[in-house]
C-alpha positions in Angstrom: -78.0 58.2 -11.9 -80.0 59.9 -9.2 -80.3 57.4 -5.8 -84.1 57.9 -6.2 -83.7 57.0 -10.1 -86.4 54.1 -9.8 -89.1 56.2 -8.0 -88.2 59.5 -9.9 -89.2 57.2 -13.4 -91.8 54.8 -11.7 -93.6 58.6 -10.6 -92.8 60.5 -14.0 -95.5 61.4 -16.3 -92.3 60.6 -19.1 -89.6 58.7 -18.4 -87.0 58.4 -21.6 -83.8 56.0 -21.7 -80.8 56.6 -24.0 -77.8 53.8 -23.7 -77.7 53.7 -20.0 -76.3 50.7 -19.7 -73.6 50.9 -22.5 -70.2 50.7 -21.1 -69.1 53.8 -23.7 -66.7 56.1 -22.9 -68.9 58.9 -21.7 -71.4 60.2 -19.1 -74.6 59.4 -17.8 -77.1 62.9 -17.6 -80.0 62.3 -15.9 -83.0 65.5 -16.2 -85.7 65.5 -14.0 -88.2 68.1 -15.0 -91.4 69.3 -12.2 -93.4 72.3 -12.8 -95.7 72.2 -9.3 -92.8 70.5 -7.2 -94.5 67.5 -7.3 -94.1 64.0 -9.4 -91.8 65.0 -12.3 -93.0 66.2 -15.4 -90.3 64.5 -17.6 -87.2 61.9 -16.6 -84.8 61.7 -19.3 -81.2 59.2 -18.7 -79.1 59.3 -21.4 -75.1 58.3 -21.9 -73.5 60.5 -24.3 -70.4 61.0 -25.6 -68.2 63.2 -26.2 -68.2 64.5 -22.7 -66.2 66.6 -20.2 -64.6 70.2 -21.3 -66.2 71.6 -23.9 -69.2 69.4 -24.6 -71.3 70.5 -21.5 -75.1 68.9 -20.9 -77.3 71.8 -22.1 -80.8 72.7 -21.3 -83.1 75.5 -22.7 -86.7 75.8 -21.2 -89.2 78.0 -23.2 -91.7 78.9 -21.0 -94.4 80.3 -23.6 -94.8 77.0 -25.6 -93.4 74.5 -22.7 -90.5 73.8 -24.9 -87.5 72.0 -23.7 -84.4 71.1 -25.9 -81.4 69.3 -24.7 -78.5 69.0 -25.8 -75.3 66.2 -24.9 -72.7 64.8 -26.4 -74.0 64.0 -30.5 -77.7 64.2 -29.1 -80.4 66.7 -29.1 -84.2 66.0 -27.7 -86.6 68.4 -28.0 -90.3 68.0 -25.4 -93.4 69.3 -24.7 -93.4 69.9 -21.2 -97.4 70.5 -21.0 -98.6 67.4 -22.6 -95.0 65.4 -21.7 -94.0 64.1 -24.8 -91.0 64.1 -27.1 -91.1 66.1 -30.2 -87.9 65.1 -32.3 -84.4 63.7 -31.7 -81.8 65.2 -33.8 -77.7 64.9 -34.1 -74.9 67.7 -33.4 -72.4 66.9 -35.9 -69.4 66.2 -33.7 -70.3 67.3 -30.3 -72.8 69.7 -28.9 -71.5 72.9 -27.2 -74.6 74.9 -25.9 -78.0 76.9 -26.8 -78.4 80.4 -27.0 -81.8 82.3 -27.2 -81.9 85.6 -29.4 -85.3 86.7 -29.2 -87.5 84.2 -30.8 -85.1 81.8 -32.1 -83.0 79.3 -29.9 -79.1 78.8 -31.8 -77.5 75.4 -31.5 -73.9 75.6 -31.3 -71.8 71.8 -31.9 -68.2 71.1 -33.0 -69.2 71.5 -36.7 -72.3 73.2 -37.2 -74.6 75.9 -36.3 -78.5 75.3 -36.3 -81.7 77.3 -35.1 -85.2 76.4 -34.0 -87.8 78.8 -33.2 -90.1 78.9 -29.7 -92.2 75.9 -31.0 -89.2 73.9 -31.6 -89.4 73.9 -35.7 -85.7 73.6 -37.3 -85.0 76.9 -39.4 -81.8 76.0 -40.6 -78.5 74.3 -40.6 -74.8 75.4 -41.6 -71.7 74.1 -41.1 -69.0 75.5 -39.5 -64.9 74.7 -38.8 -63.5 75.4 -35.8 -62.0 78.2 -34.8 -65.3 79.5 -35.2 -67.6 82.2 -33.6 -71.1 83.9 -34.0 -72.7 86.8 -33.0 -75.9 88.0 -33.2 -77.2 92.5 -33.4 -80.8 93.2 -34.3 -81.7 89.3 -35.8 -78.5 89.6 -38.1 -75.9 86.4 -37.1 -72.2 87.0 -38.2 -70.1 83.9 -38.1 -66.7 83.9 -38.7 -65.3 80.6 -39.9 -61.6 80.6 -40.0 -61.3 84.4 -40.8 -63.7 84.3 -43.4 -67.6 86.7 -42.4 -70.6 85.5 -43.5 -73.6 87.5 -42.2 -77.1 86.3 -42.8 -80.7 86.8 -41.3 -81.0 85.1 -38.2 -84.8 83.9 -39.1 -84.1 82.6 -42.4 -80.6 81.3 -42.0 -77.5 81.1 -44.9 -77.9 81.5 -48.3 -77.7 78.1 -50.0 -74.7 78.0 -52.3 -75.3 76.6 -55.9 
């Protein structure tokens, strides 16, 4: 926790707490969000687990609809950063590895599964994945190869469903 914790959330427009004081195995991320350089915008603590290599703290900001999703350890948060407020909290199966924007949609990457939001934060869709896994993504068309085996698919509309 940030030496100036208290004044950063006594000052904060939003201030949002996730198991700080649990003795868990795992870290404590502390993101302090200001947009003029003044009081902050948004203070959110959280301990989350699994940390340390490979399960980074992730941030994405989308600056055309003030959108901020975070992403650490099984947790993800998504805010409104003009009218500071949280939108949704939502679960990485297994461990969150990072965000990646294509264009107008923002890919989740976790342990086990692969998920996508577009700029105002709405999911699109979900699939599971085994690692070793990868993606990539040419003209809004997302390969991911699970194990050897391609499946390619339209990055707006996600996966087929299976029957």
């Amino acid at each position: 926790m940030p030496a100036d914790y208290a004044d950063l959330q006594r000052r904060a427009a939003l201030c949002d707490e996730y198991n700080v004081q649990s003795r868990d195995c795992g870290s404590i991320s502390t993101v302090i969000v200001t947009t003029d350089g003044g009081a902050p915008n948004l203070v959110v603590a959280q301990h989350h687990s699994p940390d340390g290599p490979g399960f980074p703290l992730g941030l994405v900001i989308i600056p055309e609809t003030s959108l901020l999703l975070i992403g650490a350890g099984e947790r993800l948060l998504a805010y409104d950063l003009e009218h500071p407020r949280q939108l949704w909290e939502d679960h990485a199966v297994m461990g969150f590895w990072g965000f990646k924007r294509h264009s107008t949609v923002i890919v989740m990457s976790a342990e086990l599964e692969l998920a996508a939001w577009n700029l105002q934060g709405r999911k699109l869709w979900t699939c599971f994945v085994e690692p070793p896994w990868t993606y990539e993504v040419q003209q809004d068309v997302m390969q991911v190869d699970v194990m050897g085996v391609l499946q390619q698919f339209d990055l707006h509309a996600g996966p087929a469903e299976r029957p």
